[in-house]
Structures are given as structure tokens and as C-alpha cells.
C-alpha positions in Angstrom: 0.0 0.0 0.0 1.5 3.5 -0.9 1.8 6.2 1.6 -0.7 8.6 0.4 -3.3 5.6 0.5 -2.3 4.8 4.0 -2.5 8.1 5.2 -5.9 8.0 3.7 -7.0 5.3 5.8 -5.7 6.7 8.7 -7.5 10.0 8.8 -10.8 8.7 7.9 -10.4 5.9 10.7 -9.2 8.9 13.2 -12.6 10.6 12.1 -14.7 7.7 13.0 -13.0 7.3 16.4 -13.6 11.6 17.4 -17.0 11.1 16.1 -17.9 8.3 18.2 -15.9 9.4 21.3 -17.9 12.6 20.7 -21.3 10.6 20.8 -20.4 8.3 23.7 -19.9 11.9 26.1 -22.3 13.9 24.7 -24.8 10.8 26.1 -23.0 10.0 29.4 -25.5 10.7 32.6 -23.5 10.8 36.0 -24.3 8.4 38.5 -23.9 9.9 42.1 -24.1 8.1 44.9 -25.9 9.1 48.3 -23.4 11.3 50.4 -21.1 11.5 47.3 -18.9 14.9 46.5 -20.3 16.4 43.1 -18.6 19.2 41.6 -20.4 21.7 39.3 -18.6 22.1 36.1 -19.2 25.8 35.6 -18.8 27.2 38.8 -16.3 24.3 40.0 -17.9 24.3 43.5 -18.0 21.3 45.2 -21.6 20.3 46.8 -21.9 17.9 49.5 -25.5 15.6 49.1 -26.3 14.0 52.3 -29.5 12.7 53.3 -31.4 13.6 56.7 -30.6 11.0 59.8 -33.4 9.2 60.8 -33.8 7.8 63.9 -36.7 4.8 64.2 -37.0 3.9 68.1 -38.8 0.7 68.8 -41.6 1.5 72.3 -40.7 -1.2 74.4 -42.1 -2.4 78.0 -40.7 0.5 80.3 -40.2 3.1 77.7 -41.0 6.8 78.1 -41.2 9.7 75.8 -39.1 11.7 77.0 -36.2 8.8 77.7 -36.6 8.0 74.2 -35.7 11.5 73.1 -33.1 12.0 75.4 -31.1 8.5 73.9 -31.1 10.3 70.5 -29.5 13.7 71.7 -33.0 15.8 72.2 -32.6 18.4 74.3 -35.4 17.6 77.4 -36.3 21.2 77.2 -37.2 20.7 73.2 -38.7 17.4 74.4 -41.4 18.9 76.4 -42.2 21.5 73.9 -42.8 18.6 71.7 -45.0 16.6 74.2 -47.0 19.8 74.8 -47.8 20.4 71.2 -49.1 17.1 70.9 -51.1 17.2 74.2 -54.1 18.1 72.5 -53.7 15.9 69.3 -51.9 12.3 71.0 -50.7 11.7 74.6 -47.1 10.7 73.5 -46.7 9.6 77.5 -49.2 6.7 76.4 -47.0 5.5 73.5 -48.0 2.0 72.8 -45.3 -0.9 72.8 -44.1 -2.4 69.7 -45.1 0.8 68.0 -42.5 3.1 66.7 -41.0 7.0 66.5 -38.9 7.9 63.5 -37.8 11.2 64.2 -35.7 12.8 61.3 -32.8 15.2 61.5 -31.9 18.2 59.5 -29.1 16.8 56.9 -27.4 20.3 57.2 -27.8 21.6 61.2 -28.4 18.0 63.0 -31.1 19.5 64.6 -35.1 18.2 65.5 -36.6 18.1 62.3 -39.9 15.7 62.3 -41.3 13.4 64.3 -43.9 10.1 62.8 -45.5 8.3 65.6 -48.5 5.7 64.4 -51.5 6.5 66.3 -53.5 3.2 64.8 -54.0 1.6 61.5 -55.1 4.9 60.0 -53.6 7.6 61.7 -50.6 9.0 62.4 -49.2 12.1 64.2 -47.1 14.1 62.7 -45.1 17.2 64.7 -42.8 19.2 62.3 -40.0 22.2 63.7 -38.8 24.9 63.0 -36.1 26.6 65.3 -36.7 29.8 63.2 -39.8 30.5 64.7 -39.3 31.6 68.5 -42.7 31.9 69.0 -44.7 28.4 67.8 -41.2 26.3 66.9 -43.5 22.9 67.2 -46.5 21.8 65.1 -48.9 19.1 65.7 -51.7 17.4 62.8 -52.7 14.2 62.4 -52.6 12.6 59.0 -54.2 9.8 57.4 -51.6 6.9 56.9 -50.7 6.9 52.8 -51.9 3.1 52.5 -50.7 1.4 48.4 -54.6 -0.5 48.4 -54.7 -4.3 46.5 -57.7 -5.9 46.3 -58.3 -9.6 46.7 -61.1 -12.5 46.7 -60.8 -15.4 49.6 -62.4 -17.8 50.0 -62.9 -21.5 52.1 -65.4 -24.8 53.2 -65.7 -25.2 57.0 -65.3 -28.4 57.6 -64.4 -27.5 61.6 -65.1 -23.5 61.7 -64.5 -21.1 59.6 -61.3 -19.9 61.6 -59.7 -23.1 60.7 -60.5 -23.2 57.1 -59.1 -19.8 56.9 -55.9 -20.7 58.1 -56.1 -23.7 55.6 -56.7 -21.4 52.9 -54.0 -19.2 54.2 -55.9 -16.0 54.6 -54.9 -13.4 57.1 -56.8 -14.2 60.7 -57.6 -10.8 60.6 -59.2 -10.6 57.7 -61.1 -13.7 58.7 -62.0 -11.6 61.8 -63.2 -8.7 60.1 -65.0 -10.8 57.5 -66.9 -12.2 60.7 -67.7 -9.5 62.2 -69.6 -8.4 59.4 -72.1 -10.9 59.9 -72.5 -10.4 64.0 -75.7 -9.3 63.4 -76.6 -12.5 61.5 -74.8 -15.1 62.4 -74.1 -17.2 65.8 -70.2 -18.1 64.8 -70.7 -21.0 68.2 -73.9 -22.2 67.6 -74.7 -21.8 63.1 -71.9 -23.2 61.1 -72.0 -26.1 59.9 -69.2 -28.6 58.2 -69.8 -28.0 54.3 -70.6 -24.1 54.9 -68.8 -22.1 52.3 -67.6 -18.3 52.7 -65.9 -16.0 50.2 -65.6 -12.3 50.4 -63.7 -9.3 48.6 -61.1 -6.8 50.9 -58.3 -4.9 51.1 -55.3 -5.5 51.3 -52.8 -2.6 52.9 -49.6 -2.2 51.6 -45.9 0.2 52.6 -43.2 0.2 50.9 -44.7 -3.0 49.0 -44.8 -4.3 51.9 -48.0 -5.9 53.2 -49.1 -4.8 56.7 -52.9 -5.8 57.3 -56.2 -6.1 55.8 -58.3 -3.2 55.3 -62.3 -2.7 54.5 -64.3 -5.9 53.6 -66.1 -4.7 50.6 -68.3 -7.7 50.1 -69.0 -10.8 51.2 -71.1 -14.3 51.5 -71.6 -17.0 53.7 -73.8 -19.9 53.0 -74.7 -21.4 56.1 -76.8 -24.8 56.1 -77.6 -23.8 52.1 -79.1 -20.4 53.2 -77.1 -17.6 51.2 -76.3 -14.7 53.5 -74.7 -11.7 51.8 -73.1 -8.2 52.8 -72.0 -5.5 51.0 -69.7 -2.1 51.9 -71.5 1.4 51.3 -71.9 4.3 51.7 -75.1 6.4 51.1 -74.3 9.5 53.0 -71.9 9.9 56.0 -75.1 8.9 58.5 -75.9 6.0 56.8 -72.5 3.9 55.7 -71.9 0.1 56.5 -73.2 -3.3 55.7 -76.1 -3.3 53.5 -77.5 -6.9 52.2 -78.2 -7.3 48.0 -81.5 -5.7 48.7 -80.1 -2.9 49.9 -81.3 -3.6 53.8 -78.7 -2.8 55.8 -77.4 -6.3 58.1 -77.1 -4.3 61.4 -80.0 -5.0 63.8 -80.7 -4.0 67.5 -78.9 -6.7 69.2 -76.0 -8.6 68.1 -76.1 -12.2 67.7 -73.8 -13.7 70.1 -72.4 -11.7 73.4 -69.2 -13.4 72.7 -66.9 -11.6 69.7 -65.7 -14.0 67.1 -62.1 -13.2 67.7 -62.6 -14.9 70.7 -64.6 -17.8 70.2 -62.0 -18.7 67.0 -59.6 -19.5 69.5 -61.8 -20.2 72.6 -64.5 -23.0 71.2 -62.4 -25.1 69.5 -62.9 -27.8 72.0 -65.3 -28.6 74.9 -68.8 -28.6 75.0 -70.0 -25.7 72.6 -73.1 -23.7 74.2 -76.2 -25.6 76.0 -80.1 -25.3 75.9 -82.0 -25.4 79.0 -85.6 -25.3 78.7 -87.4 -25.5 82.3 -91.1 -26.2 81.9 -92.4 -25.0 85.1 -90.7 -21.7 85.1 -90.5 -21.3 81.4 -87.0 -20.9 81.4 -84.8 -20.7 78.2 -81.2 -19.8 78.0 -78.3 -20.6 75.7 -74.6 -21.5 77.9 -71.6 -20.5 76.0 -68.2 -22.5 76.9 -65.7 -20.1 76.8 -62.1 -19.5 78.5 -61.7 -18.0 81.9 -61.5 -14.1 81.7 -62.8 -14.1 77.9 -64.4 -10.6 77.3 -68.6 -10.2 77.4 -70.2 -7.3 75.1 -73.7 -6.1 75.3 -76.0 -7.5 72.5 -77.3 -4.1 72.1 -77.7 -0.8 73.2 -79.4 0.1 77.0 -79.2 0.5 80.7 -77.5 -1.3 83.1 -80.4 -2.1 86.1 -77.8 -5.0 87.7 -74.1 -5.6 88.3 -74.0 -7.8 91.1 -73.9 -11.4 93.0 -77.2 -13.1 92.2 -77.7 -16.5 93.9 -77.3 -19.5 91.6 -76.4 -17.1 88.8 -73.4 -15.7 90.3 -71.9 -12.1 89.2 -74.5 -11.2 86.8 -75.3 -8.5 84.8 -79.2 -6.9 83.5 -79.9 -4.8 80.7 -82.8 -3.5 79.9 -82.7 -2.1 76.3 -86.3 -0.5 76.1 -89.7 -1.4 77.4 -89.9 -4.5 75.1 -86.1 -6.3 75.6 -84.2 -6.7 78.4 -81.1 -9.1 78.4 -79.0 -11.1 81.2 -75.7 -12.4 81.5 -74.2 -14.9 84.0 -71.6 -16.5 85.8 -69.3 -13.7 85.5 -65.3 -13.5 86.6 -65.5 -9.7 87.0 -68.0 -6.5 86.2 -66.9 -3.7 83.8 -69.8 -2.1 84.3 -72.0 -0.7 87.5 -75.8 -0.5 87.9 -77.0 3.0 86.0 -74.1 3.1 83.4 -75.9 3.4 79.6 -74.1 0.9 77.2 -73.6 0.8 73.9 -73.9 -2.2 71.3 -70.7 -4.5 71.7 -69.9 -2.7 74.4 -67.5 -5.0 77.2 -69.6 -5.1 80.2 -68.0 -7.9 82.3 -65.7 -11.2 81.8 -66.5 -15.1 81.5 -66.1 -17.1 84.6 -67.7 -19.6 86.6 -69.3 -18.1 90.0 -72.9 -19.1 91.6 -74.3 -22.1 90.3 -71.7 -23.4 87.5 -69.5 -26.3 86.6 -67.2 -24.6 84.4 -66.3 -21.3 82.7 -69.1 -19.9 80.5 -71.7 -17.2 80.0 -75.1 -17.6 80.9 -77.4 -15.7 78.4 -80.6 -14.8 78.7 -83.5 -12.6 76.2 -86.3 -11.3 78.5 -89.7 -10.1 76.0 -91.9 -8.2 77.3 -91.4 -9.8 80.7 -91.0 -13.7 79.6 -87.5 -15.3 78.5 -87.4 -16.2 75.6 -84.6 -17.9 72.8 -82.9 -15.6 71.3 -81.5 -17.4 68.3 -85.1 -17.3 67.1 -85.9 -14.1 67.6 -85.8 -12.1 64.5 -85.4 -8.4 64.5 -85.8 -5.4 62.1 -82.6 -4.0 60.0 -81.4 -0.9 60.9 -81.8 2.1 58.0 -82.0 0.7 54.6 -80.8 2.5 51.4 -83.1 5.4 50.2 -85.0 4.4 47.1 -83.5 7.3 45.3 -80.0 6.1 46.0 -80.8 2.2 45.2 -79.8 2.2 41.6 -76.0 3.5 42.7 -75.9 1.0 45.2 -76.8 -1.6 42.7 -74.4 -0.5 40.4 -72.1 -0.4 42.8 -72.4 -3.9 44.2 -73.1 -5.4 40.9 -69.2 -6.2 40.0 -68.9 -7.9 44.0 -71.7 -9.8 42.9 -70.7 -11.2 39.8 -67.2 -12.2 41.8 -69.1 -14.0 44.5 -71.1 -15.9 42.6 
């Protein structure tokens, strides 16, 4: 090859090689690191990037507030001012164990920045400062926890209770318990299922981080018990009539509650033993139902009314009266302990005393009792009016609304 053809060759391959070297820098993005130097090309300043120190303090038996601060380097003084703008919102001396603070630091001055403390599944305080301001440093709001919302279908055949087929089916107990308690109003979880029930519902599932934390809402939901179909459905008419409504738009919440036992107890509680017992006494006309339960187990108020007895009654032993209007009154024996005195008004689910085995009793359980207008009667055949139905004017939203649930149910 001559020399002038060489040299040829040479320049245009030189060419190619600043053209491309060109290319490859002109497209180049710098990757920084977190905390990493970066220096500004124009001005040739060097600025430091570094991320606020956060500090996330597990509550543990013992702990106080202001210890907690105190082991991160807050000053006790800015402590208190803390506390005291929270009084009004969260009573940060009642921190709850196993719960958490995260209190961030200013990246620049190491100085109180933030503080995050979860109040319960949808709340959280929030108390932001700023040293600047001499005369309100400290501010308190609470904030509604920022959930990522997936939602799911469940479902399961009892074929003990439906506790146990949810944990076959692996579905959160939680859920299960929530899915329950939809049905309180409906549904004896002791003394209805049967094996062969089925159940399948719709919820939420909460997520941070994508990370899953708990089940949220139950949106719909069916249980066939002994091949009768009971449905519920999540909605929400106006902000004074929201809840459980079933497919006919009836809402599933009724004056008293089925059971004076909560399901998340009796999941756990009446998996063996004798279940519940029926005594029928002809010459007093006596009907009650017994439910077996462990020692201490909490006992709610079936519905709304006065308390006209807290005390030691004979056979009955520590028992509790209610009388709900001039129709119902209802009674509850054998009790541990009272949480409730005569003349205190209770509320539906209410806790008004604890399972245990005093007067006339040969184990742990509560004595239940319905009084009607004066005579007692069963109560798992009493039926009762729903509570406020859907208007007729908002029936065709609601229908729409439930008709995708339905179609997943079924």
C-alpha cells in the first residue's frame, strides 16, 4: 500500500473514532451516589448531598417519651415543647409498645426536624419544627396513613369452623375476623356453622413500601350457612348512613348482636369442649343458651341500654341486667368480673364484664338470657328489624355499585 493511500486510511479511521468518542460523552449521565462529592462544572464548586438522619426507636415495655428522646441527643427542654404540642392531638406519655417513633434530622444543622409516631391503622401524628420561629417552633396534625390498596377474593369450606378453614386457605386471621364481624348481626359463629358451609368475600389488602401490613375494609362478602345464602355488601349512602347493607339494599345491622361473645374470641376459645347448652325449664319457662368459653374471655352487650344490675345473684353468680327498652331486656351470668355498675348506659358490643364460673356453674361460660316483654325467651329465634336501609333514590348507585362484587361472588 503506498503512503498517500495509508495516510488515507488513517485520517478517515481517526474521524470515525472523534465522532464516536464525541457521541459516547455527549450521552453519558453521571451516576452519584448518596453522600457522594459532586462538583459543578461551571462554577467548580464542590456540593456535598447527604441525606437527613433518621432515627426509628422501637416503644418497648418501660419506655417513656421523654427517655426515648433523650437517647437520640433531644434536648429535654425541646422534648417537652414537643409533648406539649401534641397534648391536644396524641398523649405521646401513652406511647403504645411495639409501635415506633422515626424522628428525622436536618441533613445540614443535626437539629429536631420531624417526628412520625402511628397513632393506629389509620392515623398517624405528625409534629414538624422549625427553630426559626421563636414563638410556635413545634407543630402538631394528624394525618391519614398513605396506604398502596390491592384488592383480593378469599375464599374457604368449614369443615371444623371457619377460623380453621381460613388458616387452611392461608388467609390473614384478621381478615377472617373482620370478615366475621360483618355478619354479628346475622350469624351465631358457636352455635350456626355447619361442616360443608362455604364463605368467600372481597377486601383490602394494605400495603408500605410493598410491603404488606394488614387487611383493610371488607367490601363484600357471603356466607352460605346450612344452604341459606347470606350476603353483605360495603356502602356508603351518606356519612349517616354507611356500613353493611344486604343485596337488597337492607342494611345487616339490627338492635342486638347475635352472640355476646366476639368472634375473635370464640375462634380460638371454642375449638374444644362442649359448645353452648339449651335449658328449657317447663315450670318456670326458662330458656337460655350456655356458651363455653375460656376464663376471663371478654362479654359485650348485644345491644344498646341500661345497666339495672351488676351484682352477685344466687345461683347465677356475678350477673349483669340490661334493659334495652320497654320490650327487651337481656341477662348475662356467671361472670369473673363486672366492667360495668348499675345505672351506666351501654352501647352495642360494648365490654360489660368477663366469662367465669361463680354461683351455680360447673365450668367457665356465660349464661345468656332474652327477657320479652317480661317472659324469656330464645334468642336465636328471635328475628329483628334491620337498621336504616338504602333510600330508594339512592338504590340504583348502590346496585351498580355492588353489581361487579356480585358477579365475583357468585
Amino acid at each position: 500500500m503506498s503512503m498517500k493511500k495509508y495516510n488515507k486510511y488513517l485520517i478517515i479511521f481517526g474521524a470515525l473514532f472523534l465522532g464516536s468518542l464525541i457521541f459516547i460523552i455527549s450521552n453519558h449521565k453521571q451516576v452519584v451516589p448518596d453522600d457522594a462529592v459532586v462538583y459543578n462544572a461551571e462554577e467548580q464548586v464542590a456540593v456535598l448531598e447527604i441525606n437527613d438522619r433518621q432515627e426509628i426507636i422501637e416503644i418497648k415495655p418501660g419506655s417513656t417519651f421523654g427517655e426515648l428522646m433523650s437517647q437520640i441527643g433531644v434536648a429535654p427542654i425541646l422534648a417537652s415543647e414537643i409533648y406539649t404540642t401534641a397534648l391536644d392531638k396524641c398523649d405521646l406519655a401513652q406511647i403504645r409498645v411495639g409501635h415506633v417513633l422515626e424522628v428525622d434530622f436536618d441533613k445540614n444543622s443535626d437539629e429536631f426536624k420531624q417526628l412520625k409516631y402511628k397513632i393506629d391503622s389509620e392515623n398517624e401524628l405528625l409534629i414538624s419544627y422549625d427553630g426559626d420561629d421563636v414563638e410556635n417552633s413545634c407543630f402538631a396534625e394528624v394525618v391519614p396513613i398513605e396506604y398502596e390498596v390491592k384488592v383480593v377474593t378469599k375464599e374457604g369450606k368449614v369443615s371444623s369452623s371457619m377460623y380453621e378453614a381460613a388458616l387452611e386457605n392461608d388467609i390473614d386471621e384478621r381478615a377472617i375476623i373482620e370478615f366475621a364481624n360483618t355478619f354479628q348481626w346475622s350469624i351465631d359463629f358457636v352455635m350456626d356453622p355447619r361442616v360443608g358451609d362455604t364463605f368467600k368475600f372481597i377486601y383490602e389488602e394494605r400495603y408500605l413500601d410493598n410491603e404488606y401490613v394488614m387487611p383493610g375494609k371488607i367490601l363484600a362478602g357471603q356466607y352460605i350457612n346450612d344452604g341459606h345464602k347470606y350476603e353483605v355488601y360495603y356502602f356508603e349512602e351518606d356519612e349517616d348512613n354507611l356500613g353493611y347493607f344486604d343485596a337488597d339494599g337492607n342494611s345487616v345491622q339490627k338492635m342486638f348482636l347475635k352472640a355476646p361473645v366476639a368472634f375473635k374470641y370464640i375462634s380460638s376459645g371454642y375449638t374444644t369442649g362442649l359448645r353452648y347448652v339449651e335449658a328449657f325449664n317447663v315450670s318456670t319457662g326458662h330458656r337460655a343458651i350456655d356458651y363455653a368459653a375460656i376464663y376471663g374471655t371478654p362479654i359485650r352487650a348485644v345491644g344498646d341500654g341500661t345497666i339495672i344490675m351488676a351484682t352477685y345473684n344466687g345461683a347465677y353468680g356475678n350477673m349483669v341486667k340490661i334493659r334495652h327498652n320497654g320490650t327487651y331486656q337481656t341477662n348475662y351470668g356467671h361472670m369473673s368480673k363486672f366492667a360495668v355498675k348499675k345505672g351506666d348506659k351501654v352501647k352495642q358490643g360494648d365490654v360489660i364484664g368477663y366469662v367465669g364460673s361463680t354461683g351455680f356453674s360447673t365450668g367457665p361460660h356465660v349464661h345468656f338470657e332474652m327477657v320479652k316483654n317480661g317472659v324469656k325467651i330464645n334468642p336465636l329465634l328471635e328475628v329483628l328489624p334491620p337498621g336504616q336501609a338504602i333510600s330508594d333514590t339512592n338504590k340504583e348507585r348502590f346496585f351498580s355499585n355492588i353489581k361487579e362484587y356480585q358477579a365475583e361472588l357468585n
